[in-house]
N, C-alpha and C positions, 0 to 999 in steps of 0.2 A: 496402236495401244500396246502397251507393254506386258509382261505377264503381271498379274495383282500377287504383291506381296502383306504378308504381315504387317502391319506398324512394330518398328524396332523399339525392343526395349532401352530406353534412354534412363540411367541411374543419376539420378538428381540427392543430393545430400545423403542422406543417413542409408542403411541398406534396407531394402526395403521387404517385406514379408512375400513369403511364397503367393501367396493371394492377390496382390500386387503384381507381382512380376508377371501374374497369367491373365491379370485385367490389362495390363499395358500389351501385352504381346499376342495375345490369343486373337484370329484374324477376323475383322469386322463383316457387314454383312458385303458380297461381292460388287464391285462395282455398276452403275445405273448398263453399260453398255451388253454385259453379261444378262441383266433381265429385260433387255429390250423385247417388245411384241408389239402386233400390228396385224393389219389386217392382210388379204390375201393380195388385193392391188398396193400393198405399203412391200410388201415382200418381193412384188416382181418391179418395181421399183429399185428393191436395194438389188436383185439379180442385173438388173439391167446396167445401174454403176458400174458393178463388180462381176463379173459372166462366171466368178469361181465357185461362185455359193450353189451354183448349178454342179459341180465335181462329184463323182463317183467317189465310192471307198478308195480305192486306187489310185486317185490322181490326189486325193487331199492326203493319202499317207506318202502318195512320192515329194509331193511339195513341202512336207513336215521333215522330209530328210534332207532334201535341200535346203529349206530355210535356215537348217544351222551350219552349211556351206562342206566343203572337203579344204585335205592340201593333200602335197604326194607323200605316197605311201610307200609300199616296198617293191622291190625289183620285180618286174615278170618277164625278164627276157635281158638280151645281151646291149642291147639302147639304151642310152635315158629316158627316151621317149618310151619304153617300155614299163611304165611305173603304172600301176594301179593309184587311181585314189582313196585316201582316205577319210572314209564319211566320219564327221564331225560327232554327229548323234549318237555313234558307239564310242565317244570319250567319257561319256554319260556329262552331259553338261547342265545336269538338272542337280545333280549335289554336289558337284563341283562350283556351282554358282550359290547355295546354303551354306556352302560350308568359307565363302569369299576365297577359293581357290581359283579365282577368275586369271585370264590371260595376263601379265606383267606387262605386257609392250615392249618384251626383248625376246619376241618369239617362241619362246616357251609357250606351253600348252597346257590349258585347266583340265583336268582327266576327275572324273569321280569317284565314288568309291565302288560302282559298276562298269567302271571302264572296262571294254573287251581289249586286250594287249595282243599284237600281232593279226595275226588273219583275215590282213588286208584282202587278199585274193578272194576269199570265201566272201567279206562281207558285200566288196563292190559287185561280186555277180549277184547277190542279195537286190542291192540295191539296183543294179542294172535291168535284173527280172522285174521287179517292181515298176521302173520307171517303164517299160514296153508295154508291164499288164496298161499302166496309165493311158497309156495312147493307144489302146485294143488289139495290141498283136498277138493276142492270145495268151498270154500268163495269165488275166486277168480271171480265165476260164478252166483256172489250176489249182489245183494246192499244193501249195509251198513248202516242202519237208525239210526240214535240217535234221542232217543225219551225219553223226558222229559218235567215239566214242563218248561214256560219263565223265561229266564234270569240263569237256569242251568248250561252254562257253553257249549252248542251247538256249537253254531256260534265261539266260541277262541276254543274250539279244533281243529275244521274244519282251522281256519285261522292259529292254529300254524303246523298243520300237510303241507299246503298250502307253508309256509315262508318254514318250513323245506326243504321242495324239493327244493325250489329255492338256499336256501342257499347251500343243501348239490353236487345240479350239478356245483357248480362252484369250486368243491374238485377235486382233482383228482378220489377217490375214487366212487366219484356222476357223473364222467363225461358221455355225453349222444351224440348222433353223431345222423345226419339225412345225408342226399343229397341230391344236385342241377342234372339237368339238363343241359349239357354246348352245344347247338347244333345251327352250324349253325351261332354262336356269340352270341347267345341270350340265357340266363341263367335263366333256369325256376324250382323255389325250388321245394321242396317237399310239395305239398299245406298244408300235415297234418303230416309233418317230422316225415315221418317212418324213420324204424331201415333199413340201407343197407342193411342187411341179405336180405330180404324179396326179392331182388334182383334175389335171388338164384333159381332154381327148386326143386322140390320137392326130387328128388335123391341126390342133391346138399344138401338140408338143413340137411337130414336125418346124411351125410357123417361128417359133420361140426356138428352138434348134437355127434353126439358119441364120436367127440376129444374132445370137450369140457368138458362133462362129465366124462370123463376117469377118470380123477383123482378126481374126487367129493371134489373140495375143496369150492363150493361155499354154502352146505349146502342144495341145492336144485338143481332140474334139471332145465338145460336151454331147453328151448325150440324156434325152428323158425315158429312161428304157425302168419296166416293170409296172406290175396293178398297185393297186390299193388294197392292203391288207384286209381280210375279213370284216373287222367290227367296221373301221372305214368306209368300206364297200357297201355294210349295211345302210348306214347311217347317210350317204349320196343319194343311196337308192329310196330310201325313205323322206329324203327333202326334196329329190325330184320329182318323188312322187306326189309330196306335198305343192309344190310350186308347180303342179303342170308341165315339167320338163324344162323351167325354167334354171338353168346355169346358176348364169349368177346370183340370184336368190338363192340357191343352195349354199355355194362360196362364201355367202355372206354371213352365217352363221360359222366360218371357219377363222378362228383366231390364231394368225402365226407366231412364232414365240424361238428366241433361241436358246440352245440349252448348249452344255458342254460335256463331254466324254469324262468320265468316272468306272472304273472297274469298281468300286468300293460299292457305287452305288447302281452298278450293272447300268451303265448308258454310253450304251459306242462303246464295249469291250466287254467280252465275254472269254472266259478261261474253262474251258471244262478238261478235267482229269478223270483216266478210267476207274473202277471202283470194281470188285468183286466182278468177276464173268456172269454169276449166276445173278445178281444184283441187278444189271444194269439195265434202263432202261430210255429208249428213244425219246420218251415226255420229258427227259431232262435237256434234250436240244432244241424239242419242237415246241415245247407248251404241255397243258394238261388241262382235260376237263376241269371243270370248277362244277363240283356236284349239289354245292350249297345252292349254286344260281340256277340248276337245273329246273329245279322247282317253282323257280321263278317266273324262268322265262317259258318252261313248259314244255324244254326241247334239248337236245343234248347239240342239234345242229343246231341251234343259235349261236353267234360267235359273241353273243355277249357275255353265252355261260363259258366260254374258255378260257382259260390264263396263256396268255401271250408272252410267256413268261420263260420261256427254254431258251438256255445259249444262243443258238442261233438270232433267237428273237432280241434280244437285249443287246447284240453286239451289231445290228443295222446301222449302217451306216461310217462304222468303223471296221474291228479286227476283233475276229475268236481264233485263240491261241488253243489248239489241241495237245497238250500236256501226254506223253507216251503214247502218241493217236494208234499207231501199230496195234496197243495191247486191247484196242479198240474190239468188241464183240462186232462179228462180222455184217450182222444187222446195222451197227452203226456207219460201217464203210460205206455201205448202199446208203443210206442217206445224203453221205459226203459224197456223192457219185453227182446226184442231182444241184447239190448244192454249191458243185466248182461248175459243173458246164452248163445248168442251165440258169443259174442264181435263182433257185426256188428250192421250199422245202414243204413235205407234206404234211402236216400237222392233223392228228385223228380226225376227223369227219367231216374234214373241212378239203375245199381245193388247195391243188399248189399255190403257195403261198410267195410272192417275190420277198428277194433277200439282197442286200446290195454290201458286200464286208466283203473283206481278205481273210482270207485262210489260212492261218499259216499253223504247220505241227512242228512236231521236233520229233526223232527217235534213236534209240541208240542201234546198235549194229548187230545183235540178236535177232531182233526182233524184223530188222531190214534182212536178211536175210531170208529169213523165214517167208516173208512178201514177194521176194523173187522167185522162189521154187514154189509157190504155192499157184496153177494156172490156172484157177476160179476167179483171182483179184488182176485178171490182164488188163480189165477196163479201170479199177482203181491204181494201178499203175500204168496207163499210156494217160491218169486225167492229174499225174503227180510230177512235181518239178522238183528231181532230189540237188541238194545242196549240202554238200560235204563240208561240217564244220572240227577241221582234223584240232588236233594239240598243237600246242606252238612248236615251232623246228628252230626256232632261235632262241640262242640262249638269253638272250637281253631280254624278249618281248617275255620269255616265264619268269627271268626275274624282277620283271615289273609287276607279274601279278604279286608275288612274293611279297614285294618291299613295299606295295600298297596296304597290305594287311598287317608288316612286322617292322616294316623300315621305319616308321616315326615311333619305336618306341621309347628309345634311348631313355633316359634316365626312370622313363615309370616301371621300365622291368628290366631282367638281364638284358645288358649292352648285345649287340651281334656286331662282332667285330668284321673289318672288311673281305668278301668272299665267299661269307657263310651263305648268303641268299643266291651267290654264283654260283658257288660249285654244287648245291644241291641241285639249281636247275639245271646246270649242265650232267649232271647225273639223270634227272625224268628225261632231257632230250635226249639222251645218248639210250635211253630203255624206248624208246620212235622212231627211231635209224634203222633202218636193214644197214647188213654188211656191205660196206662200197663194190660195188663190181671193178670199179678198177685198182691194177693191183699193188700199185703204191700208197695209195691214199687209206688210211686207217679209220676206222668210225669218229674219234675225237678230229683228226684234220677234219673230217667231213659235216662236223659239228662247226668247227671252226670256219670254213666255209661258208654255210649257211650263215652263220651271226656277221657275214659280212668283213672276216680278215684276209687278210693273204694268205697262201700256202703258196707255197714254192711252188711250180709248175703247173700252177692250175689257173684259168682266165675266168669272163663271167659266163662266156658262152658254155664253158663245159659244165661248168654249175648248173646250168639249166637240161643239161644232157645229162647230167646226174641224178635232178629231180625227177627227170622223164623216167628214168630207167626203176624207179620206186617211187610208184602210183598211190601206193595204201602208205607210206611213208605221213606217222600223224593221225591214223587208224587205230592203232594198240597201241601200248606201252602203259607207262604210269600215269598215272589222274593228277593234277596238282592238288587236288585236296589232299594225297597219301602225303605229300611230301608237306606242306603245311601243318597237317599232323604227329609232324615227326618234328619239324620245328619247335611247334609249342610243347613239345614230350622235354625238349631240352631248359625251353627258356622257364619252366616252371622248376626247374633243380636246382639243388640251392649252388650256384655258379657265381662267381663275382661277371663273368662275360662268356657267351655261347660265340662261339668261333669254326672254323670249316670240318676243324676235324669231332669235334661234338657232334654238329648236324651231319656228319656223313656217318659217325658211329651210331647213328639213332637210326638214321636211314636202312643201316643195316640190323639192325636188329630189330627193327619194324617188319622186314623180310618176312621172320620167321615167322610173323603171323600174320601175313597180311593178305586176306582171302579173295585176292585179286587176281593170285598170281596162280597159275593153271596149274603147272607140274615143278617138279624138283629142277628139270633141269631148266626151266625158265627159270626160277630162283636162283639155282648156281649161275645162272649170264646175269642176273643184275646184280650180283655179289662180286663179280668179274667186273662189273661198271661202276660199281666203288672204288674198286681198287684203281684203274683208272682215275679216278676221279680225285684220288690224294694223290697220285703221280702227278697229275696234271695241276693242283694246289702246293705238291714243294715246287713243282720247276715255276710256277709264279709268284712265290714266296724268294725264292733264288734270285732270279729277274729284279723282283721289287729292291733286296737288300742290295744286289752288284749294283742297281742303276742309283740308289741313295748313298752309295760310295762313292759311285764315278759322277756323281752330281755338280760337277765343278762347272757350271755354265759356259765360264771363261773358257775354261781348257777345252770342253770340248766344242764349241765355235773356232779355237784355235785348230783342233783336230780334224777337222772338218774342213777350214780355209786350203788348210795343206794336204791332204786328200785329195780335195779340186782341183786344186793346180796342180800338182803331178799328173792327176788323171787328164789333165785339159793338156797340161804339154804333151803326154802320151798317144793321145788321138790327135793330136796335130803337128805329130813331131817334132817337138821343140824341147827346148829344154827349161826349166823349172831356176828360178831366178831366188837365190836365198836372201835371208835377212842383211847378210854381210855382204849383200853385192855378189857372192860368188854364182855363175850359172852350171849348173849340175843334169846329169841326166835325173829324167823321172827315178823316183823311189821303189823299184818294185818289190822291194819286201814291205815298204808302207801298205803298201797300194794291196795285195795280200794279203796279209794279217787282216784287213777290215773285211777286203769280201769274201775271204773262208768262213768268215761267219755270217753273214749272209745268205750261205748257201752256193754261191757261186762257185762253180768247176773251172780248173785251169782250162779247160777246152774254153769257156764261155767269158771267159775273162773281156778280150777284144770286143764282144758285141755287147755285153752289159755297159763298158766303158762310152764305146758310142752314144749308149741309147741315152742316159743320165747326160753323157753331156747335151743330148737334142732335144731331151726332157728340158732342162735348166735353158735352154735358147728358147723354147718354144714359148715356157712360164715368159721371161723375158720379154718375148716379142709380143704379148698380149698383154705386157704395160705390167706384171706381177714379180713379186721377186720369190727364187728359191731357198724355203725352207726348211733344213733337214728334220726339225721336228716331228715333220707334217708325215713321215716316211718314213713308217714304226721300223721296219728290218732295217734303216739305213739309221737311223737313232739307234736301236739296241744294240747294232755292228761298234758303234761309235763307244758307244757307253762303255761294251765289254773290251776294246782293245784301250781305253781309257782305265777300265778294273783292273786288268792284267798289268797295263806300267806302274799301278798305284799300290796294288796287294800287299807287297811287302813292306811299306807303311803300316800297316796296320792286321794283325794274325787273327782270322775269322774265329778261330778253337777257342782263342782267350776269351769269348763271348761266355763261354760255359764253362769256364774256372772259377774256381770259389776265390781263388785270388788276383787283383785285377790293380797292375800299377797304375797313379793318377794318370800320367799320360794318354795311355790305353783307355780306361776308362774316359775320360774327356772325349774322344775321339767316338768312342761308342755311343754317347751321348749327344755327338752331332749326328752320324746315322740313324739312332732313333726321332729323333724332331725333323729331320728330314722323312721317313718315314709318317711319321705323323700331319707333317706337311703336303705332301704328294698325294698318299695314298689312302687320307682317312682312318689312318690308326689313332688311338688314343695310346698313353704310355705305359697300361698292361699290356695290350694286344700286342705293341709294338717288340715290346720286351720279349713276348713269346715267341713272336715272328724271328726276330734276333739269336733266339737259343735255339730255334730249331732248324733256323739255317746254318747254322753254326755247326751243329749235329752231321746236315747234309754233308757240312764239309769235309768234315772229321773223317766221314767216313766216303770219300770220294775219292780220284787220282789224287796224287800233288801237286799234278799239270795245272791246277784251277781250274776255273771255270769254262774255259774255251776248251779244253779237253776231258772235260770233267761232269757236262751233262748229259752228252751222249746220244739228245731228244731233238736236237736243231730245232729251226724254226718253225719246223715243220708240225710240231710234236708241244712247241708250247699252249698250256691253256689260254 
């Protein structure tokens, strides 16, 4: 069964009245399968089709994560095979499927407006504790902390693992059953909608254990483990005692029924947040007398006068999300004591009560500290699974939170021209980095890194020797809310278009009061990582305009043909065969000029030349042809020794003269639509891009650009 949507409003002639549009749209009563009920032999029936409806909190929240499948994620080691996956569920595919942002069929990926971006590593250990609590290897008997710093991404895991359940019990596959009470005419639920089973005896559960399992199709054992809640318990006890000790006549006043998960409407999900120290009280997890029924019933220990109505109680059968559990009054940790290892809670006057949910908190790094040195909490810490949910370390995956929030605004508010949403995140990652221990590599390479490019001398295996070496690396730094705040400071000014050097001017001025930030001189280092950060925006502003001059397709496939073969005759001693017939030695000031910009040293010249050519044989022997496209330092090598033969065509300076002969101008006018072509400018932005690399030039060597940026590849954004 599908998930039950709305009926879609379908506009027929004229437009129709607000009133209308909420009669056509507003969603009907739930489908017949959602109110199914039956009796207690109708129910071990439908168990017996399906052995899932028998699953613990645990095994139905891992199979809720699987049902919307993974693919691979990001790197954890120097392998391919070394790839974490990546779970689907945190793409948030729940408003991403509202909003018909569904999958295209060309691989692209429906993300929602709760999508978590990056922290693959954090999520699949998530998921991987999860799926063992499933199958009893003890997670099951924990609680689950996500601990990192604010605005990490906490609180929307918690709230898409939350929607997941509710969405996936209204599947067939998610479907979850409790029982009423029918005695007498008056129909009394299940205060904390257990599973039927639980119905059973203990010989009875053991019996029904072993068919289910027989044929191990569910990946894990079912198990019928815990009592029957208070009022329950009464109400068995009172028809067995009615019937003689007859069973089944008790059972038979038991009507089963299935329901689906609702936070809204406290069923299968409970959220509690702490509230005042002096405030707080344990009746809001466990329940609370009901002092009206007291009277009634004549007794405070009757579980009839109770409200079964605490967190804990209303999230049976699902997940209660502990919202800053740490800031939790020490009274309530002892509760969570019992309630991870033994699955019971104790509720005022009553016996331990079973409890069958996932526990999961979240906390920030305050307050997790404070949990470590404190040795009174040894036992709520050896019964805690912490799970580091750091900041993102790649620049791409922060500026996917970015552009999810500012990227579709284009014409409803100021443009943000191409960059803006980069270089701010490259600015939060660069305030998450420790300084490199090794001593070439600078914090921006090391960024650079990370997001998956080249630097010069460095492989993947060291990348993960670097990660090793800065552990809390993702721990501190800036929030992406700060930087998101400083975004919208810009795009509300009255601006024709917000571009890199606005958002990184707001950036900085947000500094000065942004009460985040501990001391002065942590201030002065992220005011230092601005400045950074417009370095690293002209030399890609430089880039962009050299590579939309040396854009000549033609030419440089031609530059590249001939490159080859020199370097092919070169490793194989031969000599290089011209257009005219004539055969020549290889070119070595060709050959040169490209890979000085590269980065390549006269020592290393011979081995790089081998390895491209056995690169280019190997692509070959496995049926593929060599691209230089594909081979950013061997494209931008290309591009700029293509800038340098073409420069004096056309004088960068004239960009920002008030007076501009037609030729020139024309010429400038193909760079810019080439820019706006490539790189996602429009013809302001591009214009600005234009004059301010122009600027750079002005004020650069003469040498150009090959001598004249000074930053290598190493140092590009």
């Amino acid at each position: 069964m599908t998930e039950f949507q709305p009926t879609e409003f379908q506009p027929h002639g004229e437009v129709d009245s607000l009133t209308e549009i909420v009669r056509r749209t507003v969603a009907s009563a739930p489908p017949e399968e959602l109110r199914w009920s039956g009796s207690f032999e109708d129910y071990l029936g439908l168990v017996q089709r399906d052995p899932r409806n028998a699953r613990n909190a645990w095994q139905r929240l891992s199979d809720m994560i699987e049902s919307h499948g993974s693919r691979p994620g990001e790197s954890a080691g120097e392998r391919p095979t070394d790839r974490v996956e990546r779970w689907r569920i945190f793409d948030d595919p729940f408003s991403a499927r509202r909003t018909g942002d569904d999958d295209a069929g060309d691989g692209s990926v429906a993300l929602g407006s709760d999508a978590v971006f990056g922290l693959d590593a954090s999520l699949h250990q998530l998921v991987m504790t999860i799926r063992a609590g499933a199958r009893g290897l003890g997670p099951e008997r924990r609680l689950l902390l996500l601990h990192g710093p604010v605005g990490s991404a906490k609180s929307t895991i918690a709230r898409l693992l939350k929607r997941g359940l509710e969405a996936y019990t209204r599947t067939d596959a998610g479907a979850v059953y409790t029982f009423d009470w029918e005695i007498d005419g008056e129909v009394i639920p299940s205060p904390m909608n257990q599973d039927p089973l639980l119905l059973l005896d203990e010989a009875a559960r053991r019996a029904v254990e072993q068919r289910l399992n027989r044929d191990g199709q569910t990946g894990y054992r079912l198990c019928i483990e815990g009592d029957l809640d208070p009022v329950s318990q009464f109400w068995m006890n009172a028809l067995l005692q009615r019937y003689d000790g007859d069973w089944s006549k008790a059972v038979s006043h038991v009507r089963v029924r299935r329901f689906v998960f609702s936070e809204a409407r406290r069923l299968g999900i409970g959220t509690f947040q702490p509230k005042d120290e002096k405030n707080q009280d344990s009746t809001e997890l466990t329940g609370d007398l009901n002092y009206r029924k007291i009277a009634e019933y004549g007794s405070d220990s009757d579980p009839r006068a109770f409200n079964f109505d605490g967190e804990f109680n209303v999230a049976n059968r699902g997940l209660i999300e502990f919202i800053e559990v740490l800031k939790l009054d020490v009274a309530f940790l002892y509760d969570l004591l019992g309630a991870t290892q033994e699955h019971s809670i104790k509720p005022k006057k009553f016996q331990a009560t079973s409890i069958d949910e996932v526990i999961l908190g979240h906390t920030n790094e305050p307050e997790y500290r404070k949990l470590q040195s404190n040795e009174l909490m040894e036992a709520f810490r050896d019964r805690t699974i912490r799970i580091d949910v750091p900041y993102n370390l790649r620049i791409s995956d922060e500026a996917a939170i970015h552009r999810r929030r500012f990227g579709a605004l284009g014409s409803r508010a100021r443009r943000l021209a191409p960059h803006s949403l980069e270089m701010a995140s490259l600015w939060a990652v660069l305030t998450r980095l420790e300084d490199p221990q090794h001593p070439t590599l600078t914090r921006l390479q090391k960024a650079r890194l990370y997001d998956g490019d080249e630097v010069s001398g460095f492989t993947q295996a060291q990348i993960e020797e670097i990660r090793g070496s800065a552990p809390r690396e993702g721990l501190d730094g800036i929030s992406p809310r700060f930087v998101q705040d400083r975004i919208a400071s810009c795009l509300v000014e009255d601006r024709a278009s917000v571009g890199p050097r606005e958002v990184l001017d707001s950036i900085e001025k947000g500094l000065g009061v942004h009460s985040m930030v501990a001391s002065e001189e942590q201030r002065k280092r992220y005011l230092e990582l601005v400045a950074v950060c417009r370095d690293a925006y002209d030399e890609r502003i430089r880039e962009e305009v050299e590579s939309a001059i040396a854009s000549d397709g033609a030419a440089l496939d031609r530059l590249c043909a001939k490159y080859l073969d020199n370097v092919r005759a070169y490793t194989s001693r031969s000599k290089v065969q011209t257009g005219r017939g004539d055969v020549v030695e290889p070119d070595e000031r060709l050959m040169r000029s490209i890979e000085q910009r590269t980065d390549i040293p006269e020592s290393r010249k011979d081995d790089f030349r081998h390895e491209l050519m056995n690169y280019i044989a190997a692509v070959h022997l496995d049926g593929g042809q060599f691209d230089y496209r594909e081979n950013r330092r061997l494209r931008r090598a290309l591009e700029l020794k293509l800038f340098d033969d073409q420069k004096d065509s056309i004088q960068l300076t004239n960009l920002v003269s008030s007076v501009i002969d037609p030729a020139t101008e024309e010429k400038i006018a193909v760079i810019r639509d080439r820019l706006c072509e490539r790189f996602g400018y429009d013809e302001a932005s591009a214009t600005l891009v234009l004059q301010d690399v122009a600027s750079l030039f002005a004020r650069s060597d003469p040498g150009g650009p090959s001598g004249g940026s000074g930053k290598g590849e190493g140092e590009a954004a």
